[in-house]
ZATORKE-714861 format. One line per 4 residues: number of its first residue (from 1); for each residue y, x, z of N, C-alpha, C. Coordinates in nm, 2 decimals. Last residue first. Layout:
N
NUM	Y/X/Z/Y/X/Z/Y/X/Z ~ ... .
//
This chain:
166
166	2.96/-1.84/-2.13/2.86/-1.93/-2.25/2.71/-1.86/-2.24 ~ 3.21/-1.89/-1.96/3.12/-1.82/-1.92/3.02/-1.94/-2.06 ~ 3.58/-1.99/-2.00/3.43/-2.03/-1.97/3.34/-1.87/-2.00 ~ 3.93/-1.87/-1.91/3.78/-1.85/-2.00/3.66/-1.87/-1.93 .
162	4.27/-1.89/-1.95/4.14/-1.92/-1.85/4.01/-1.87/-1.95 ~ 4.51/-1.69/-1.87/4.44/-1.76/-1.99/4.30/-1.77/-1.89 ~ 4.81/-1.64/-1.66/4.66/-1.58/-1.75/4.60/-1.66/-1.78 ~ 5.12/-1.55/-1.53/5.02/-1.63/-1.60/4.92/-1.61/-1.69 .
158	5.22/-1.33/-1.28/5.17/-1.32/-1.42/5.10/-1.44/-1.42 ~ 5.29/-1.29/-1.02/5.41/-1.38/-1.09/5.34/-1.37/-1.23 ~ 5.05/-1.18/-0.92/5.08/-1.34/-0.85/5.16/-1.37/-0.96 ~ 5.12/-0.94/-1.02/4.96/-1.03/-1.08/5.00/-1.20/-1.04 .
154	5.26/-0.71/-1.01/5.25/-0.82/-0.99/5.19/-0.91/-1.02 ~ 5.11/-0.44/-1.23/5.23/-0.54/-1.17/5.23/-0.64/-1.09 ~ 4.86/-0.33/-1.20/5.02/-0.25/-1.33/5.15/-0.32/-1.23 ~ 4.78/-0.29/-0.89/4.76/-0.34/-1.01/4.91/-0.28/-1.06 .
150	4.50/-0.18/-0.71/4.59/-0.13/-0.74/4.65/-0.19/-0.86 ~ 4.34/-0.30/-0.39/4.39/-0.30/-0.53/4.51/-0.28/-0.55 ~ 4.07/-0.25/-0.15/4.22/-0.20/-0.15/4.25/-0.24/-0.33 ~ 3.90/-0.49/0.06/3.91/-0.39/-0.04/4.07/-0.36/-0.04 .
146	3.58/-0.65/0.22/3.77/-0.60/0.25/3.78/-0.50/0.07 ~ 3.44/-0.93/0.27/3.45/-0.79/0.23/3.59/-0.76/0.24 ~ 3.18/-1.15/0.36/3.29/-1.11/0.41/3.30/-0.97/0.31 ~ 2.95/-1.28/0.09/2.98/-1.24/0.24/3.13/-1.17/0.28 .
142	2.90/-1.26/-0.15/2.84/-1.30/-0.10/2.85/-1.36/0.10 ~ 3.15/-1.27/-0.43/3.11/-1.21/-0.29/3.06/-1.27/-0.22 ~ 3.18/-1.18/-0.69/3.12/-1.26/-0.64/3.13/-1.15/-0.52 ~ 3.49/-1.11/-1.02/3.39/-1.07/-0.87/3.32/-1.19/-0.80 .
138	3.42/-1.07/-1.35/3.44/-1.17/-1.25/3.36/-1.08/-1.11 ~ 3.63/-0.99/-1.60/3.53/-0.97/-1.52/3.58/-1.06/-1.43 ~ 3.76/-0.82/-1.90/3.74/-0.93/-1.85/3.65/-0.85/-1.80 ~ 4.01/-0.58/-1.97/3.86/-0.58/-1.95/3.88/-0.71/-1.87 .
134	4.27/-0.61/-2.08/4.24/-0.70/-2.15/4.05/-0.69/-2.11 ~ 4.41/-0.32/-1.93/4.41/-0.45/-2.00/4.30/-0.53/-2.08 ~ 4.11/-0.21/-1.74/4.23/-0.14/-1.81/4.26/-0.30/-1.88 ~ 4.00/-0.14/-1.40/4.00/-0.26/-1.54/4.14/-0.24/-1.60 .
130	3.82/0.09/-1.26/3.97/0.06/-1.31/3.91/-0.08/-1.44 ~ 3.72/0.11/-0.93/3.70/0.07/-1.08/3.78/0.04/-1.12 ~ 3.56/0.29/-0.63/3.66/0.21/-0.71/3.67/0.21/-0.85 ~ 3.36/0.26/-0.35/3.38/0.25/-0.47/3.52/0.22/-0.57 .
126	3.35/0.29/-0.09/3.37/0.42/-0.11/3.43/0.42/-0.27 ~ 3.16/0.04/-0.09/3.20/0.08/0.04/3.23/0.22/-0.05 ~ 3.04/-0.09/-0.40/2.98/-0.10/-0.26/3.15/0.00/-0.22 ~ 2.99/-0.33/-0.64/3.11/-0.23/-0.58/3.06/-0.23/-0.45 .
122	2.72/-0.34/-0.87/2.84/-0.36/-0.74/2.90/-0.28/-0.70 ~ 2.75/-0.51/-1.18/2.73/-0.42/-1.15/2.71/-0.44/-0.97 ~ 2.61/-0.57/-1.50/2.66/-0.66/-1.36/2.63/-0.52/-1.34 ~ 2.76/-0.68/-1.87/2.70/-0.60/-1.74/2.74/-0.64/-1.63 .
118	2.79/-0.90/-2.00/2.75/-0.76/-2.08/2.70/-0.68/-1.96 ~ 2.84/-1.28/-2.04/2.83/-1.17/-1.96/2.77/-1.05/-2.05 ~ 3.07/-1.39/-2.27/2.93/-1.35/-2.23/2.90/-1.24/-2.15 ~ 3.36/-1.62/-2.30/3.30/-1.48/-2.28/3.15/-1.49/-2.23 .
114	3.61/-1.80/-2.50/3.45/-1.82/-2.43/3.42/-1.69/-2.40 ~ 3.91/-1.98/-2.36/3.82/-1.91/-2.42/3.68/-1.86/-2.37 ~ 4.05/-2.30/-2.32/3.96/-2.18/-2.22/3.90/-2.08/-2.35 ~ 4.32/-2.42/-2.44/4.19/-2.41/-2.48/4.15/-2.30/-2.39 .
110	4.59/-2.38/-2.41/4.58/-2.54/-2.42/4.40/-2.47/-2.40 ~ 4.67/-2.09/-2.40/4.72/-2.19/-2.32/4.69/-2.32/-2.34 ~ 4.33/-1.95/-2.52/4.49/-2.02/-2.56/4.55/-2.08/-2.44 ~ 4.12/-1.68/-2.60/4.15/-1.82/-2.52/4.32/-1.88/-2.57 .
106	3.87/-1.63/-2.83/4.01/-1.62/-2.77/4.04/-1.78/-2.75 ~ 3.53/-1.60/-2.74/3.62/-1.72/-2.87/3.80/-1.66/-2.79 ~ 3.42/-1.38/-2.65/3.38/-1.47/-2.79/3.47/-1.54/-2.90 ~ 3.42/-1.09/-2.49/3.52/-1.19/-2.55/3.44/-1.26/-2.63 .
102	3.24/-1.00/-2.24/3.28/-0.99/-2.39/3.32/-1.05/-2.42 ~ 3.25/-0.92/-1.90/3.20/-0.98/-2.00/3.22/-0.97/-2.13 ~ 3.09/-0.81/-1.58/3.20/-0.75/-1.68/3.18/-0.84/-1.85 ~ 3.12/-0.90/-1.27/3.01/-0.89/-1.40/3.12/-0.87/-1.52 .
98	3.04/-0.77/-0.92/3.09/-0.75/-1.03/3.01/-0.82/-1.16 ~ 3.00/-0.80/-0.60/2.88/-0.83/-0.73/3.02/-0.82/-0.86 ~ 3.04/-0.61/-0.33/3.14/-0.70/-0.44/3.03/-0.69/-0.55 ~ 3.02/-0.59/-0.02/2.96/-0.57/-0.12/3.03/-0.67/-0.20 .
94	3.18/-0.40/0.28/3.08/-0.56/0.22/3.06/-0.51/0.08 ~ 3.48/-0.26/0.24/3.36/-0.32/0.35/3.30/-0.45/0.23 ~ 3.61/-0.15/0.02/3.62/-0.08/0.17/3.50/-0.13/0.20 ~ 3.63/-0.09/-0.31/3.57/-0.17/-0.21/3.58/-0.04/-0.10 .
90	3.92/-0.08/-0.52/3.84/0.03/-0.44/3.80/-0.11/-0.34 ~ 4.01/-0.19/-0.87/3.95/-0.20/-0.72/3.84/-0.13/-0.66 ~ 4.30/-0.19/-1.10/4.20/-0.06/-1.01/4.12/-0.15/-0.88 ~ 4.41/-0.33/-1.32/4.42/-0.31/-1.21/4.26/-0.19/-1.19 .
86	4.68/-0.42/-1.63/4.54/-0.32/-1.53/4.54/-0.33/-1.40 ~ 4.82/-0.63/-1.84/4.84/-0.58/-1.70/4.71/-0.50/-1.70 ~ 4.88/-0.88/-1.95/4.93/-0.75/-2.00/4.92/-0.63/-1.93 ~ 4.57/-0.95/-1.82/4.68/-0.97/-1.88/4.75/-0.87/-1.96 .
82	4.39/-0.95/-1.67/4.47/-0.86/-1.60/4.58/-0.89/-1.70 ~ 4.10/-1.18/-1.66/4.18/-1.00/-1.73/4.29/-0.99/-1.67 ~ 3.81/-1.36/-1.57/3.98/-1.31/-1.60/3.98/-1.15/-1.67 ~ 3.54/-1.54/-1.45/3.58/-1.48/-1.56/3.74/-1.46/-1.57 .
78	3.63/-1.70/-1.13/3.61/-1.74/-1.27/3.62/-1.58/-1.33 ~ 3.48/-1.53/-0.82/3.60/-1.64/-0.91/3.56/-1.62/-1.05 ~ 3.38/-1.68/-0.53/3.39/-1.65/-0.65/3.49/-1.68/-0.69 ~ 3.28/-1.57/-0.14/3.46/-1.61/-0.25/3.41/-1.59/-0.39 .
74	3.23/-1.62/0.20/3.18/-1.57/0.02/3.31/-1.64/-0.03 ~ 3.40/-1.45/0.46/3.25/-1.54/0.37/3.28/-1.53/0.21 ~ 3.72/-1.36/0.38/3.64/-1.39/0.50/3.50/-1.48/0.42 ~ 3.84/-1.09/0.19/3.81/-1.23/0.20/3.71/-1.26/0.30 .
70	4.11/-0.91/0.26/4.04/-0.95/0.31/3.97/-1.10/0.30 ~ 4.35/-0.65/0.06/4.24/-0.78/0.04/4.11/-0.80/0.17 ~ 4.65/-0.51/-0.02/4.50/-0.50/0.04/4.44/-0.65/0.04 ~ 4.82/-0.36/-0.35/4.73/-0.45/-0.23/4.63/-0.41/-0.12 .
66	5.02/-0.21/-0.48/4.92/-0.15/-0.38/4.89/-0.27/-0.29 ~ 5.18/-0.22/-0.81/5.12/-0.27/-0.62/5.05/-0.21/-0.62 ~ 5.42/-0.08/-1.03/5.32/-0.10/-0.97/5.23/-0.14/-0.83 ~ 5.69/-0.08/-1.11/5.61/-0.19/-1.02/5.50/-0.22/-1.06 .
62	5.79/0.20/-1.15/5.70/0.15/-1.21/5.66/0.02/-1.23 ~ 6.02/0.18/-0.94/6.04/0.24/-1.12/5.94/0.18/-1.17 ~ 5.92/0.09/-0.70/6.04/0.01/-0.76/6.09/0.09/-0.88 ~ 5.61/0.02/-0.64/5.67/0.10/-0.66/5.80/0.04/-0.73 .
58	5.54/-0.17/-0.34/5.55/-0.18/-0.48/5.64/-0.10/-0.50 ~ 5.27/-0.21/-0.07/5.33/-0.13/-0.15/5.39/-0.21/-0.28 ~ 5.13/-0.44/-0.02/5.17/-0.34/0.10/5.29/-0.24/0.04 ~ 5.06/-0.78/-0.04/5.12/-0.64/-0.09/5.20/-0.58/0.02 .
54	4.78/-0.89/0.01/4.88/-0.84/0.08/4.95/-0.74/0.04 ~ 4.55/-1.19/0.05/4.64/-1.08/-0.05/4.75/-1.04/-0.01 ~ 4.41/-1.23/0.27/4.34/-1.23/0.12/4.40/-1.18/0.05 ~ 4.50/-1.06/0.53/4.44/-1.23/0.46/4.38/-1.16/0.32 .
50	4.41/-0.86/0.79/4.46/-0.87/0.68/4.40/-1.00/0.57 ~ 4.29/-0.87/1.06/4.38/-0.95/1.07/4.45/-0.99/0.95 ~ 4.11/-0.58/1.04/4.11/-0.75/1.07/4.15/-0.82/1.07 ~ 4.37/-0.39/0.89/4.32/-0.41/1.00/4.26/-0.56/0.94 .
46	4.46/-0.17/0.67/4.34/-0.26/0.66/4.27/-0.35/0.76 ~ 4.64/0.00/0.76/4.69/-0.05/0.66/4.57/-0.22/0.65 ~ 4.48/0.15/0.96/4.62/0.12/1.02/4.67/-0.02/0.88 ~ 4.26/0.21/0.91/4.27/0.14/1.01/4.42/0.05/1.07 .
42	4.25/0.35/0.66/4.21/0.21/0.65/4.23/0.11/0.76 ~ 4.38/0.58/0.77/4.42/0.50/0.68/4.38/0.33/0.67 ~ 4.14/0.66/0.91/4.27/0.64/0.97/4.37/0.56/0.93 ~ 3.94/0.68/0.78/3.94/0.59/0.83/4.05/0.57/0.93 .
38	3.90/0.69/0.43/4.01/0.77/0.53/4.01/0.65/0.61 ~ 3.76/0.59/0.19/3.66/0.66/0.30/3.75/0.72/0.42 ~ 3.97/0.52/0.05/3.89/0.41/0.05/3.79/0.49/0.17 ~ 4.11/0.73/-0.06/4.16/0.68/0.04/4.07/0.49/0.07 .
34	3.94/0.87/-0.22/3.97/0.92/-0.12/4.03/0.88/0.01 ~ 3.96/0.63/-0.44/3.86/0.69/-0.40/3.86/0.72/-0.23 ~ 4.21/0.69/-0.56/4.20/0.60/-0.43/4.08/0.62/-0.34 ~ 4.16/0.92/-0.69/4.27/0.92/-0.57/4.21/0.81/-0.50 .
30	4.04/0.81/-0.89/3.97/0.92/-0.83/4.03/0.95/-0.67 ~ 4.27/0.62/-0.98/4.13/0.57/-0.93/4.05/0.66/-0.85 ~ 4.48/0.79/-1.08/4.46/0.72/-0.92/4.35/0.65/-0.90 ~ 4.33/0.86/-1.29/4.35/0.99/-1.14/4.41/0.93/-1.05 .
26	4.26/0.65/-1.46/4.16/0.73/-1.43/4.19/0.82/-1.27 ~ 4.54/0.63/-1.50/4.51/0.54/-1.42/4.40/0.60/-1.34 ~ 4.62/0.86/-1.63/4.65/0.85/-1.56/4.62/0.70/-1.44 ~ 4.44/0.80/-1.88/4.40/0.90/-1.84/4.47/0.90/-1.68 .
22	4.55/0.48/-1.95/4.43/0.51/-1.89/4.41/0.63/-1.83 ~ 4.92/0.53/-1.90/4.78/0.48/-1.96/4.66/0.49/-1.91 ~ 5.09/0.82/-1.89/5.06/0.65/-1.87/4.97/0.63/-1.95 ~ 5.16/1.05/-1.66/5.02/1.04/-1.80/5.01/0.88/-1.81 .
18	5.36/1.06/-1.50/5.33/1.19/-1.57/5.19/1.18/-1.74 ~ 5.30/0.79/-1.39/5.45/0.85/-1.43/5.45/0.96/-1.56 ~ 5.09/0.81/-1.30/5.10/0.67/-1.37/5.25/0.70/-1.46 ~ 5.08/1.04/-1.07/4.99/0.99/-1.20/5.02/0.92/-1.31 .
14	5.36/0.96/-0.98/5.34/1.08/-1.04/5.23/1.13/-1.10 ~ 5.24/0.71/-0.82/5.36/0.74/-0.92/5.33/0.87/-0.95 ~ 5.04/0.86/-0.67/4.99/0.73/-0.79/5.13/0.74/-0.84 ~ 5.17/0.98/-0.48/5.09/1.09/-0.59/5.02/0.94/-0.68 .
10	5.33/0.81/-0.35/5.37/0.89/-0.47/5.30/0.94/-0.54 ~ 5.13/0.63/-0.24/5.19/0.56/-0.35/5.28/0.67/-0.43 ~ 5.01/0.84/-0.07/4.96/0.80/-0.13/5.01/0.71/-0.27 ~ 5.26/0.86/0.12/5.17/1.00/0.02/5.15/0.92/-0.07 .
6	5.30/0.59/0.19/5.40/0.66/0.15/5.38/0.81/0.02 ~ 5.06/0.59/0.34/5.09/0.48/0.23/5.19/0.55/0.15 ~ 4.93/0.92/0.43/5.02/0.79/0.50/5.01/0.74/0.35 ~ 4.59/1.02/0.49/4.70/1.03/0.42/4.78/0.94/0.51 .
2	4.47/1.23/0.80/4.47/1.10/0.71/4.62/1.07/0.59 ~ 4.32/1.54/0.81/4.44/1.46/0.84/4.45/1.35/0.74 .
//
């Protein structure tokens, strides 16, 4: 039996509720997991028609989201972090090139700070990955992909610090 959105955003409140911080991020990541191969779920919440960013969910104690994500053809983006913030991404469809980097120079609101790539990875179809604050990374996508993200907050209303690649 497929979960509903509704299951699924409580048992992530009552992770994120009961153990804040990583250990509890850790168990909605294992969670989403589950809901990244539910193709009931995916069908109803993830249809073809979903754009680029779509909050589906926001918990109103935590405000934590529950996006979904449809980029159509290839999409990079710059080296980021999450801010004061973490997110979680579970890949549904297509392949996500991840590269995870190291801080060099801190960034500023007037100055880009500098980061070095440290590992590449991919997010294939079943996968999900928690970026806890302050982990830089950049996704590439070669081709169409779908995914589901889980972030601390609001990301759209957050301002974040730019950073070159050295």
């Amino acid at each position: 039996m497929s979960q509903t959105l509704e299951q699924f955003a409580s048992q992530c409140h009552s992770f994120l509720k009961n153990e804040p911080g990583p250990v509890g991020r850790q168990k909605v990541t294992e969670a989403l997991k589950l809901i990244l191969i539910d193709e009931e779920f995916i069908a109803k919440y993830l249809p073809p028609s979903t754009g680029e960013r779509e909050i589906i969910y926001q918990d109103p104690e935590l405000g934590f989201c529950i996006l979904v994500h449809h980029y159509r053809g290839p999409k990079i983006s710059d080296p980021h972090d999450h801010a004061h913030s973490w997110a979680i991404y579970g890949q549904v469809r297509g392949t996500t090139e991840m590269r995870d980097f190291q801080k060099i120079e801190i960034a500023s609101p007037d100055h880009p700070g500098k980061v070095k790539v440290i590992r590449s990875y991919s997010l294939t179809p079943g996968i999900a990955h928690l970026y806890n604050e302050g982990d830089l990374h950049a996704p590439e996508r070669k081709e169409s992909t779908s995914l589901i993200r889980i972030e601390g907050t609001d990301m759209s209303k957050v301002k974040r610090l730019k950073y070159e690649i050295v």
